[in-house]
Phi, psi and omega in degrees: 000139187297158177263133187272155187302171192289335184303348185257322188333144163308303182294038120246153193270156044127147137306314181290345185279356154324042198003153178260353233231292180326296176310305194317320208291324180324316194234034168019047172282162131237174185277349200220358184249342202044235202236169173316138163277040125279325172279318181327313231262261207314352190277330192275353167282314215271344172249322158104177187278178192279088163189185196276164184274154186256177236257122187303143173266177206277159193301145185308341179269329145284343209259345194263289174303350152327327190294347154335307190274098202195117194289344178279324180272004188264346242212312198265315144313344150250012151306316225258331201258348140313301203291324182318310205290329223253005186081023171244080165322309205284309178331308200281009191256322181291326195281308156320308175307312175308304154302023164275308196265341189264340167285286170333281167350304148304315189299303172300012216245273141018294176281315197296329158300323153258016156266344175296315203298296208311287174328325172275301180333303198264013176268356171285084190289147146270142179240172172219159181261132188203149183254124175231142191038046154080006189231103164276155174190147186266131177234158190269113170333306191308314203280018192274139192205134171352100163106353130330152169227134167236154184265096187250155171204170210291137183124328182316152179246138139292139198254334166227177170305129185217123153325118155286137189279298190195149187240132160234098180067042201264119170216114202266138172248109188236037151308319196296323209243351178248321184083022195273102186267347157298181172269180163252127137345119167242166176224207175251341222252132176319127202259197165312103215284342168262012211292119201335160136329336170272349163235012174282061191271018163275359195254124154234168177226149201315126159095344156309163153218148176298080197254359160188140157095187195228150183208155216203095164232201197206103187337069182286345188190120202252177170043200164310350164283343161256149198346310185296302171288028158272284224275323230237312172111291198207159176200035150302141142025297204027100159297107205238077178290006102348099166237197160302342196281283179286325179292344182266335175294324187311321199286318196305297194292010223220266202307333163257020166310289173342286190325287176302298222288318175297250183022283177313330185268315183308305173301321185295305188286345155314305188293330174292326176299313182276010145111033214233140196280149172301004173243345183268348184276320171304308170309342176312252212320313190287343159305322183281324175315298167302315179289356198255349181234110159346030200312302147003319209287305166359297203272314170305320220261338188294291202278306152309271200306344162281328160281339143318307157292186197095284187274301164306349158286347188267328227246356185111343198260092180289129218246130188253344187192130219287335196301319189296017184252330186278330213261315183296301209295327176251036155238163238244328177222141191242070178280140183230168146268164182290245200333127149096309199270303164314301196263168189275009148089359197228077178303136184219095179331094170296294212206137154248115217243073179226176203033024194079016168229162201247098199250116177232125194285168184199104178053055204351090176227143160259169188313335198287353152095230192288302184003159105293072185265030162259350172287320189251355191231091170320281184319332179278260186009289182296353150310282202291330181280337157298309184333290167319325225234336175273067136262097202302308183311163213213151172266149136234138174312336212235337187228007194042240168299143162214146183157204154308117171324312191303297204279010185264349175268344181300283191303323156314274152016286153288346164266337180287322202264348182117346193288117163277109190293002224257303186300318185326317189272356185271347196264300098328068162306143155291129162235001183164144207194146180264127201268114184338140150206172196266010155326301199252325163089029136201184180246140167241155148216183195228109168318153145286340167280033151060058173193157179216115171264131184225158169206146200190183177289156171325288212295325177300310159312316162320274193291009143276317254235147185205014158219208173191134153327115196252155162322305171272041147074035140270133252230173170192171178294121197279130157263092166325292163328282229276009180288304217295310205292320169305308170297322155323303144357284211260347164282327232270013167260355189089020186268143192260129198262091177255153171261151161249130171209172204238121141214143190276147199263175190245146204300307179311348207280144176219010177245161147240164143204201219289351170321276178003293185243014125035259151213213179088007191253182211218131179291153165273288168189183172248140156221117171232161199249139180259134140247081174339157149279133196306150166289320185265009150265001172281319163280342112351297161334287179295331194310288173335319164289337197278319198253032177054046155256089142002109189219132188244170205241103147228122186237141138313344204247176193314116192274027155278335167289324169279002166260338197287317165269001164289296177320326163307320202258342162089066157245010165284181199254150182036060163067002207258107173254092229284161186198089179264184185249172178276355174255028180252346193266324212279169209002044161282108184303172193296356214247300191297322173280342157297333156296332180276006168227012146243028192234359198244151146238359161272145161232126184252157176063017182278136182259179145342277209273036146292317172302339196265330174280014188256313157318299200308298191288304193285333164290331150302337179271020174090009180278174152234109201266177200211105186231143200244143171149163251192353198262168167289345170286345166314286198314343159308295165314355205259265201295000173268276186338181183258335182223102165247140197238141195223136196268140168303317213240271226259340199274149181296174161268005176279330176284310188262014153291338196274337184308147142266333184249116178270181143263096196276020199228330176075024192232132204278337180302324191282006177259344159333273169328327199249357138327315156310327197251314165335299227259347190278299189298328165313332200268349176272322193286356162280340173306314156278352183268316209285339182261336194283323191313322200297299175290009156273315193289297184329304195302302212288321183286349166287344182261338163317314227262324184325286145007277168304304176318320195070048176240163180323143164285131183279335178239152182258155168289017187251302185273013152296292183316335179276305200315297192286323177288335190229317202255343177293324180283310171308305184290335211256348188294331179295346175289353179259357184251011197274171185264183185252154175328154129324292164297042187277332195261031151253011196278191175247171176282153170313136181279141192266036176231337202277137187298109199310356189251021194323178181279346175297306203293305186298328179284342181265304156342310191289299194291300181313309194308311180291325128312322164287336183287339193274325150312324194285300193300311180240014128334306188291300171328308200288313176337308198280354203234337167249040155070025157308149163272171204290310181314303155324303178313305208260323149355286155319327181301289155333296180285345175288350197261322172295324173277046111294291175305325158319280176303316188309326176308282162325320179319315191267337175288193197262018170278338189293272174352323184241046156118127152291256222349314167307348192305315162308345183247031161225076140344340178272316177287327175279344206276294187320298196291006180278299190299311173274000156304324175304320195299295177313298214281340185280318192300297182293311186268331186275149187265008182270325198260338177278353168310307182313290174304321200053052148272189187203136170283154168281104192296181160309288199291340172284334146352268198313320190314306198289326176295356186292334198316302204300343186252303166330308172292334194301300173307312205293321170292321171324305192306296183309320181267351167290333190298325175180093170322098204269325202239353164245297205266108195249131212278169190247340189295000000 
């Protein structure tokens, strides 16, 4: 643990209770250059980095017997511990060793699997913006140290315990650490040294979020020295492998634990009934038991879905919560935003439009040849200098422009064109500013040359404004037609359309707020920016459309711009592109707006909690949605969806806490992919159901039948237990490493309603199952009638059903599809069937395993006899797959 800072010392009170002018001096900062980087690098030697210690995990050997905790392996220890009592040492020693080696199994399955998840979780860096010698820059959190001055805004994760500096409409949502459910107000000013956590409101704290408005503090406490780490200790992680998916296989294997357990009795007093001795009946009930619950599959459904994150981490989609890996494969509809995921993010001032003329740039430059037109032209001039100047972005020496794209296309623009951007702020100090948000849909600032600048969407600007700026810097009564009419213009080429407008501040003023620019203000120009469509979300696009998802456009921006680049992207029907705004939505009754919102595909002008009555609709009409976003206003609509996705780059950290999905490229092709990968993992764990199933059903109805009959068991429970546990396993586990179909994203989505157990599946479960038993069954039988011993029969027996399970294996991979010639090009799979040959001939052939087992090794020709299984098998998996294509198609029936 880091040492704590001085600002914690005993001998000084508390941050919060502090003055903040005190504190800098306490941690020898400053407020406003904050601190050197030769003191940050010695402060971070001297305290380490800013995180948490992480949290011991519980010891390797508990974590194993947990692997334990199972009604089934609960089930086969007393068993095991029966057969002791009963004078069969050696059984009960093979029956433990099996729960043994299937804990093991599980436990490596498991680890390898949260430590794969935990590693992409911590490859999600947070960064903060913090002045350091008077020069901001975005850092990585960990390198943040006592006596930083950091930048908070709305969207911000807070990264350590920080003194608020200066506040502007600054509201922390400190629910994680308070339980507090609202966001809090914040200030500056020092409380009460005793005063709770929910009222220390000069203070924020590591682990809060920024949900509105701006701050400016200063770092009292990093690591384990902030609050969270005091009450908590740790705030790692937890990896959480538990999904709807697996808690349903558990509820499943559980009931039909029961289920089996009546069975097991039923068998047992039959076989007593037919004259059959008591230990051979028991072994019965404990065979049937075993064989009929699918114990294996957990650990396959585990193991799929972990290499399913996996692959969508390769693919860019980084995965926050496993359900969303399950979740992805069925959906149905897609809402993105435009800028940065449709378009490639890289705004470029096409044209500017002030004083009444229409300036249009070509590699911004104007056309115009020698011209100046900032020479003849005020109002443009008085453009380009709001452009500069109501603007967050920054020059680096090291990095050039840095910021937002929009406003990082302003400030290009304006350097090109002749504008210094560096005298414009020294001509014009900044004293204040209302921070854009997508409520009011603009940005103010308030000057020292007495002018208060906004720039926003058309409709915000418009309507303060009652006059305009002329080309010779004189105002006239603002026209209106002829604004709306130029931006029409300039959407309807796909350019995102901003406005400017000017009003003068009173000399004193030294706050602004939103009262200010009310109205009185004076238009400026227009100016617009182009931002292509990505190449790869038009063919993303199509793909999607291909496999029947739905993908609709919701912006902020104008809607001819958001139709112009929806067209682009083909994403309407016949050329059509239907396009309403988020106020054409409002006092729409419930019935109408569920038509207007599965029949449109652009929504232009969209507010927050417009989205969310928008998620709200397409779920009530049965869809399952995948809604994209990035503002701290999202995250309602986030945590509504069914799948919510958050951009990696561009995204606030309040959207992606609320996310299931991140993006790290911030590109609507990766959400494709990962639908695509989604809809891949569905389709192998039917894949493993088609296969682990058969062989539970096979096993169980040959000892039933054994039973009713009164014949010798062709299987023992020792060798059920080698089947499911070891050799069932070996094979089926390579079905979670198969590639995807060629064609998977031309399929329709899964209906979100439909049962991992369809009816196609269970009539292919049933008929493969009805074969193994006739492998089984009549392996044995023949053994016994040409006069084999019982040990033998079943030996053969045994083996006829794994080389059977071998071909049905391969039938159902994706080799079958592309050819046996491909059998060499799955390694995972030749590798699965390698393993369990090994396994079966040791099964057989070693006389240490026919001890075990009550097996008998195998000449050649009874070999050859039990491999007839595999040419047997070839029509029958054929047969199996019209019921339910498995390896393509994922069927609807």
């Amino acid at each position: 643990m880091s040492a704590a800072p001085p600002a914690e010392t005993a001998s000084r009170p508390p941050a919060h209770a502090t003055p903040w002018p005190e504190l800098i001096a306490a941690l020898a900062s400053d407020g406003e250059q904050g601190l050197t980087e030769d003191e940050a690098l010695l402060r971070q030697q001297r305290w380490g980095p800013n995180s948490l210690e992480e949290q011991r995990q519980k010891p390797a050997w508990q974590r194993f017997l947990g692997q334990f905790h199972d009604p089934l392996l609960y089930t086969l220890l007393a068993v095991g511990t029966v057969k002791l009592l009963l004078g069969e040492p050696g059984e009960a020693a093979v029956i433990w060793s099996v729960t043994v080696i299937n804990a093991m199994i599980g436990y490596v399955q498991e680890s390898r699997a949260e430590t794969a998840i935990a590693a992409l979780a911590r490859s999600v860096r947070t960064e903060v913006e913090v002045v350091r010698a008077g020069v901001r820059r975005r850092l990585d959190s960990e390198q943040l140290v006592p006596g930083d001055l950091v930048v908070l805004e709305a969207g911000d994760k807070v990264p350590a315990d920080v003194r608020l500096l200066h506040c502007r409409n600054l509201q922390v949502d400190e629910s994680a650490l308070t339980g507090e459910s609202l966001p809090v107000a914040k200030g500056t000013t020092a409380v009460e040294l005793a005063a709770p956590l929910t009222e220390r409101i000069g203070m924020a704290y590591a682990g809060s979020l920024v949900t509105a408005g701006q701050g400016r503090a200063l770092v009292v406490g990093t690591g384990n020295a902030t609050e969270v780490g005091r009450i908590s200790g740790s705030l790692a992680q937890q990896v959480n492998l538990s999904t709807p998916l697996t808690r349903k296989f558990r509820g499943f294997s559980a009931t039909l634990l029961r289920l089996v357990l009546v069975l097991a009795g039923v068998t047992f007093l039959l076989g007593l009934a037919r004259g059959r001795e008591v230990s051979e009946m028991f072994d019965g009930a404990v065979a049937l038991a075993v064989g009929a619950i699918p114990e294996e599959l957990p650990a396959i459904v585990t193991v799929t879905l972990a290499i399913g994150v996996n692959r969508m981490a390769r693919r860019n989609a980084i995965i926050r919560k496993l359900p969303a890996v399950e979740t992805l494969g069925s959906t149905t509809v897609i809402c993105s935003d435009k800028t940065g995921t449709l378009t490639q993010n890289r705004m470029t001032v096409r044209e500017i439009h002030a004083g009444g003329e229409r300036v249009r740039l070509d590699r911004l430059w104007p056309e115009s040849g020698g011209d100046d037109p900032l020479a003849r032209n005020l109002a443009l001039r008085e453009t380009l200098l709001a452009g500069v100047l109501c603007n967050d972005a920054r020059a680096s020496q090291s990095e050039g422009l840095v910021g937002d794209p929009t406003e990082t296309a302003l400030l290009h623009v304006a350097q090109t064109l002749g504008l210094n951007r560096q005298e414009a702020l020294d001509r014009h100090p900044r004293r204040d500013a209302i921070p854009f948000a997508s409520e009011q849909q603009f940005m103010a600032t308030l000057h020292g040359s007495r002018r208060i600048l906004m720039k926003g969407s058309v409709e915000a600007v418009l309507k303060r404004c009652g006059r305009q700026l002329r080309a010779d810097g004189g105002s006239e009564p603002l026209d209106r037609e002829a604004i709306e009419a130029a931006v029409a213009a300039m959407a309807r080429q796909g350019e995102r359309v901003l406005a400017f407008a000017v009003a003068e501040a009173d000399p004193t003023q030294e706050r602004l707020s939103e009262t200010h620019v009310e109205e009185g203000l004076t238009f400026l120009g227009l100016q617009g920016l182009l931002d292509p469509p990505r190449p790869e979300a038009v063919a993303a696009v199509a793909a999607c459309q291909r496999a029947g998802i739905q993908v609709k456009m919701i912006t902020g921006d104008h809607p001819d711009t958001a139709r112009s680049i929806a067209s682009q992207l083909n994403l309407g029907r016949n050329g059509v592109v239907r396009t309403r705004t988020g106020q054409s939505l409002e006092e729409k009754s419930p019935r109408r707006l569920l038509a207007i919102v599965r029949d449109t595909d652009v929504f232009a002008r969209v507010m927050p909690a417009q989205k969310l009555a928008l998620v709200r609709a397409l779920q009530e009409l049965g869809e399952v949605v995948a809604m994209t976003g990035d503002g701290v206003n999202d995250a309602p609509a986030l945590r509504q969806a069914d799948i919510g996705i958050a951009m990696g780059r561009g995204g606030t950290e309040v959207a992606r806490e609320a996310a299931d999905m991140l993006l790290t490229d911030d590109n609507f092709a990766t959400i494709e992919a990962a639908v695509e990968e989604g809809r891949a993992v569905y389709l192998n764990l039917r894949k493993a159901l088609a296969f682990v199933l058969p062989v539970n059903c096979g096993a169980s109805i040959t000892i039933l039948l054994a039973a009713l009959l009164g014949l010798d068991l062709p299987v023992t429970a020792l060798q059920v237990l080698w089947l499911n546990m070891v050799c069932s396993l070996t094979l089926s586990v390579p079905l979670a490493f198969e590639p995807q179909p060629p064609r998977l994203m031309e399929q329709p989505p899964r209906p979100p309603g439909q049962p991992l157990l369809t009816r196609g599946l269970v009539q292919k479960v049933l008929l493969v199952a009805s074969f193994y038993w006739l492998f089984i069954f009549g392996m044995f039988l023949w053994a016994r009638s040409h006069g084999l011993d019982l040990a033998l029969a079943r030996t053969m027996a045994i083996q006829s059903l794994v080389l059977a399970q071998m071909a049905y294996l391969v039938s159902i991979s994706q080799v079958s599809k592309q050819g046996w010639r491909e059998l060499w090009r799955a390694p995972v799979l030749l590798a699965g069937i390698g393993a369990a040959l090994v396994l079966q001939l040791a099964f057989s052939q070693l006389s240490w395993m026919n001890g075990w087992f009550e097996t008998a090794p195998l000449n050649v020709t009874q070999a050859l006899l039990c491999a007839a299984s595999l040419v047997v098998m070839v029509p029958v998996a054929w047969l199996a797959e019209r019921f339910d294509p498995t390896t393509g198609v994922v069927t609807t029936r």
